[in-house]
Every structure is written in C-alpha cells, then in structure tokens.
ChimeraX commands (.cxc) that place a marker at each C-alpha (Angstrom):
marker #1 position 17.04,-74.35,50.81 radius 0.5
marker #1 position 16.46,-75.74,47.18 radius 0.5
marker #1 position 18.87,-76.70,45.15 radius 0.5
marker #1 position 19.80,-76.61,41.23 radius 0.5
marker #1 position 21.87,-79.03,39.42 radius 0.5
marker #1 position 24.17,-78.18,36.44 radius 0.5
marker #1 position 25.54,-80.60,33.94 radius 0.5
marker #1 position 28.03,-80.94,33.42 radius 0.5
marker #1 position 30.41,-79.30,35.27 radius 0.5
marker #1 position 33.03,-79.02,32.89 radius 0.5
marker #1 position 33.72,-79.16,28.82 radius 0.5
marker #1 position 35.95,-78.38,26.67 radius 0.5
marker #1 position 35.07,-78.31,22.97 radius 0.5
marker #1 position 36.64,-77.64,19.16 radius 0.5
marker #1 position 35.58,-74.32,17.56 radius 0.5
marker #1 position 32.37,-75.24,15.25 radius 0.5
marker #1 position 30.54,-77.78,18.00 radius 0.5
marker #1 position 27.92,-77.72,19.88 radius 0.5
marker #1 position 27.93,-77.89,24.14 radius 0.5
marker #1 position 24.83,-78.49,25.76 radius 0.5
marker #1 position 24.39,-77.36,29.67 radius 0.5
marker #1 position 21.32,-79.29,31.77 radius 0.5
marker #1 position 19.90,-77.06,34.38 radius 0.5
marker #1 position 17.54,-78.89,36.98 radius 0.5
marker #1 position 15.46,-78.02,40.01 radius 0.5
marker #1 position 16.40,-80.78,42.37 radius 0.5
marker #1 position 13.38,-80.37,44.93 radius 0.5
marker #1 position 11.17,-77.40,44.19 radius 0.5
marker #1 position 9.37,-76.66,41.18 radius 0.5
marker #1 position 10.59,-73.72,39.08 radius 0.5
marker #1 position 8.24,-71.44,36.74 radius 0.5
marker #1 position 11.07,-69.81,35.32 radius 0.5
marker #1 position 15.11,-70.15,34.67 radius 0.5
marker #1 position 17.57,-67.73,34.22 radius 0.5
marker #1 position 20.99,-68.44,32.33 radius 0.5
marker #1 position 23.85,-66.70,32.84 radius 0.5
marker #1 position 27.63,-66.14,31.24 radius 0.5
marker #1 position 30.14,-64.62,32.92 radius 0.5
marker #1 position 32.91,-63.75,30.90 radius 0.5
marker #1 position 36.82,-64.20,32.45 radius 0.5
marker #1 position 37.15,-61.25,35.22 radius 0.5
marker #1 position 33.78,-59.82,34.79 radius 0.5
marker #1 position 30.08,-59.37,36.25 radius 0.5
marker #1 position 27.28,-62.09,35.41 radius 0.5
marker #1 position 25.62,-61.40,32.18 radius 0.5
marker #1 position 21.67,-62.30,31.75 radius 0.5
marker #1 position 21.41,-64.06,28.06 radius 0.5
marker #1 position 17.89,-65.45,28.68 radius 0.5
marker #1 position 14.73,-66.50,30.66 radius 0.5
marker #1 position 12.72,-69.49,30.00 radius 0.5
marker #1 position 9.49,-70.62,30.87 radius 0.5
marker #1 position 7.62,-73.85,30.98 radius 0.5
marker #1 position 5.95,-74.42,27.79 radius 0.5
marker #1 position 6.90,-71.05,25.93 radius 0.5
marker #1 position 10.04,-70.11,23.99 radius 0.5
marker #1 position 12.59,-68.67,25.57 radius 0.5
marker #1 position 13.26,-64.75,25.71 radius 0.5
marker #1 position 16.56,-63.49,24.99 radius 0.5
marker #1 position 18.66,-60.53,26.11 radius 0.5
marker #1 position 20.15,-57.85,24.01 radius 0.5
marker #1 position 23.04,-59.56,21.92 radius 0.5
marker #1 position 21.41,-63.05,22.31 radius 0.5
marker #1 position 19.67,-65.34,20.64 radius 0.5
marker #1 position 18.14,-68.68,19.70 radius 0.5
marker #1 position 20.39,-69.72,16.92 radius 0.5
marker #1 position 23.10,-69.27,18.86 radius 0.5
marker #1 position 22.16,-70.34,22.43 radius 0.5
marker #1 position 18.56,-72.56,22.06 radius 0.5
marker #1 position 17.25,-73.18,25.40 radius 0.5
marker #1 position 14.64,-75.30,26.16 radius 0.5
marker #1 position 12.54,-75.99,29.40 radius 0.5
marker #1 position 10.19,-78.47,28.81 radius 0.5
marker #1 position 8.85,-78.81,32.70 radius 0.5
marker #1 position 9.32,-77.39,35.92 radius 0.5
marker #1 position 12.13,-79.46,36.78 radius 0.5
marker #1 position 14.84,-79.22,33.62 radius 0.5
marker #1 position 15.65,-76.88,31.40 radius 0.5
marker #1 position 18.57,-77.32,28.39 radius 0.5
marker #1 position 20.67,-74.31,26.86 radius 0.5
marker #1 position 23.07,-75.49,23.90 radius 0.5
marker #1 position 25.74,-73.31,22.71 radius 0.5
marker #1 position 25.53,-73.20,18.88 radius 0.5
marker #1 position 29.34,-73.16,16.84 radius 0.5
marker #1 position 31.29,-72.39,19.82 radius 0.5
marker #1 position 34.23,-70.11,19.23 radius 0.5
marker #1 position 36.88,-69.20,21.80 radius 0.5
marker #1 position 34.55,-66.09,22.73 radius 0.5
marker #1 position 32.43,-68.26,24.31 radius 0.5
marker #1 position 34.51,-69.07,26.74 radius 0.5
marker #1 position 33.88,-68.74,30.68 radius 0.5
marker #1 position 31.19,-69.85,33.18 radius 0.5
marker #1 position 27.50,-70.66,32.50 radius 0.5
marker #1 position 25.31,-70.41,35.17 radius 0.5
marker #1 position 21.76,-71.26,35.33 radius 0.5
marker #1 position 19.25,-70.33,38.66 radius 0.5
marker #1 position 15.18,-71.03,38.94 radius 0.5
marker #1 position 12.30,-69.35,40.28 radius 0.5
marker #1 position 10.95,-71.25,42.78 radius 0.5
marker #1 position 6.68,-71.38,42.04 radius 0.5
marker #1 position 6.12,-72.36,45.60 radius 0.5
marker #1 position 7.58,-69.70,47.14 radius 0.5
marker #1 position 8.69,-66.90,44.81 radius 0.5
marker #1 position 12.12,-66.59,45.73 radius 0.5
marker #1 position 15.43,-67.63,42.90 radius 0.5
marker #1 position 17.70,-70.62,43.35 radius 0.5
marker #1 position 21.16,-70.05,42.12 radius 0.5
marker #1 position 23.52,-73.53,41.46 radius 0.5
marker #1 position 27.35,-74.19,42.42 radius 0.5
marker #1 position 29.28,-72.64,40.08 radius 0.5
marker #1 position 30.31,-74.42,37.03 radius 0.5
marker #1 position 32.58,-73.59,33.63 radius 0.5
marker #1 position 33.90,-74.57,30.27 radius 0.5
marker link #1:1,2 radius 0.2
marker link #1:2,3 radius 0.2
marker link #1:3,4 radius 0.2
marker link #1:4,5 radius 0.2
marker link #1:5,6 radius 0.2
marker link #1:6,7 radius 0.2
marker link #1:7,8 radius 0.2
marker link #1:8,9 radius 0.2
marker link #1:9,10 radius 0.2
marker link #1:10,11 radius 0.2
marker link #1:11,12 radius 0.2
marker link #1:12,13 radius 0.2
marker link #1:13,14 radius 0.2
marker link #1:14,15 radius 0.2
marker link #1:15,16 radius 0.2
marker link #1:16,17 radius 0.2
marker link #1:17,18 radius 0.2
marker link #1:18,19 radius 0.2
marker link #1:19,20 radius 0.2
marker link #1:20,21 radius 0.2
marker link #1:21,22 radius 0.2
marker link #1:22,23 radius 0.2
marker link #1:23,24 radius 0.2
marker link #1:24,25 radius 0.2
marker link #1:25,26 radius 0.2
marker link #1:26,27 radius 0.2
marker link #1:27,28 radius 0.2
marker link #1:28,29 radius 0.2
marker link #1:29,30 radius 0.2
marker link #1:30,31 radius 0.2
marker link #1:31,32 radius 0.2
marker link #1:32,33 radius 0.2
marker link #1:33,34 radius 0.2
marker link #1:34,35 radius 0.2
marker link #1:35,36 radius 0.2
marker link #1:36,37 radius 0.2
marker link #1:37,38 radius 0.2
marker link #1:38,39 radius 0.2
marker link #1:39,40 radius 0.2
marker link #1:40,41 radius 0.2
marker link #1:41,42 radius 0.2
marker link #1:42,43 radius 0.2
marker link #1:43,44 radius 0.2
marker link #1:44,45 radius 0.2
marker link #1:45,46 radius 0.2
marker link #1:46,47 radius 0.2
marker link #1:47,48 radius 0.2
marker link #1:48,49 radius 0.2
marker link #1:49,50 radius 0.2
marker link #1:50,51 radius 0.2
marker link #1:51,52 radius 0.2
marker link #1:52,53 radius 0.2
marker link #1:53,54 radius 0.2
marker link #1:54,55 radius 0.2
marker link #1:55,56 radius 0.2
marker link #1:56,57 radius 0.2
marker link #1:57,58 radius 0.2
marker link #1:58,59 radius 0.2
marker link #1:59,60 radius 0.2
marker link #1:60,61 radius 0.2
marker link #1:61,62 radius 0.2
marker link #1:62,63 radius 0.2
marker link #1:63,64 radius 0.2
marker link #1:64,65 radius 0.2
marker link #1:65,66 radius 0.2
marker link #1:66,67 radius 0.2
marker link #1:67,68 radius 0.2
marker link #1:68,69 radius 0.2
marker link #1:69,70 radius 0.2
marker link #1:70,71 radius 0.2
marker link #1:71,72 radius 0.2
marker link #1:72,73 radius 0.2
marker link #1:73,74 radius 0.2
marker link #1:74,75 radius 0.2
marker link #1:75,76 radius 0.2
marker link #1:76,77 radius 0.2
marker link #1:77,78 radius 0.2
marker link #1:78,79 radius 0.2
marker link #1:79,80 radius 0.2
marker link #1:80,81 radius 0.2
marker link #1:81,82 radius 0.2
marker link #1:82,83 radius 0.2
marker link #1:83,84 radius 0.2
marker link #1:84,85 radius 0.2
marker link #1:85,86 radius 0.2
marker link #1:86,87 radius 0.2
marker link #1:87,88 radius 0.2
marker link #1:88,89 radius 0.2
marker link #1:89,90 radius 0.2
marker link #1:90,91 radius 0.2
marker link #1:91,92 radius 0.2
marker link #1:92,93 radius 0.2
marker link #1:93,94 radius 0.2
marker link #1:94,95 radius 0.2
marker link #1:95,96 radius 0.2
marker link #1:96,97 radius 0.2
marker link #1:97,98 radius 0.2
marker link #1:98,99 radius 0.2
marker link #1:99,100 radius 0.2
marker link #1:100,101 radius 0.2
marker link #1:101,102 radius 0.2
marker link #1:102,103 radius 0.2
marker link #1:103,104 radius 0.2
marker link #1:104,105 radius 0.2
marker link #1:105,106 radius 0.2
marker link #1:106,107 radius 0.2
marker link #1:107,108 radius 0.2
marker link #1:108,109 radius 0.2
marker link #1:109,110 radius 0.2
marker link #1:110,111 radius 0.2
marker link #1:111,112 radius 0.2
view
C-alpha cells in the first residue's frame, strides 16, 4: 500500500511557540490531506482538509491563525500550531487521498 510520512514524531514545546508537523506522500500522489487531533482518551477530530494549490478549509472550532496548513504539491503538506498552550496537547495525525486511485492513506501514529 502507500505510505505517509510524519515529521517529526515527537515535540515538546513552551506555551507561546510555534510546532510545525510535515505530512508527506511517500509514493503516490495525493489531491487532498486530512489533519487530525486526537485529544488524550478520545475519538479523532477532523481540523482541516487541504488541497494542492488552494487554502486550506477548516472545521468547526478551527482555523488558520491558529493551525496554518499549507500543501504546496502532491507530495507535502505543512500544518503549524500557532501559540501552543497545554490544550493542544495529544496526537496529530495527518492521511492523503491518493489521486491515482481514490482511496485515503493514513500514517503511523505520532504525538507531542
């Protein structure tokens, strides 16, 4: 199957900086990417889609001054968490529409 590659795979950061999470298809080309939080002992949480060339469009209770994401190509995409606070704590996960063939790619999981 394809395969998506986070980076990196673990931070920790001071309240009031900035982390930035790299999201890449490793072998397929993706038209879209999903990010995902998941919050400590709950479900997966959608916070936004991007596209290739267009801005990004955000969930309900998301946005792009806090969480700018980028995806400048079929192969990368870039989400940076704004001022982070101890609420933004738990795992980020990104996955990718594959163009080719329609179906999503989810990565390992990974967490600051």
């Amino acid at each position: 199957g394809a395969l998506v590659s986070q980076q990196p795979r673990r931070a920790v950061s001071k309240s009031g900086a900035s982390v930035t999470i790299e999201c890449r298809a490793l072998d397929f080309q993706a038209s879209s990417m999903f990010w995902y939080h998941q919050f400590p002992k709950r479900g997966l949480v959608l916070m936004a889609t991007s596209n290739v060339g267009s801005d990004a469009t955000y969930e309900q209770g998301y946005n792009k001054d806090k969480i700018p994401i980028s995806q400048p190509n079929v192969t990368f995409s870039s989400l940076t968490v704004t001022r982070v606070d101890p609420a933004d704590s738990g795992l980020y996960f990104c996955s990718a529409r594959d163009t080719a063939l329609g179906r999503d790619q989810r990565p390992r999981q990974e967490s600051w």
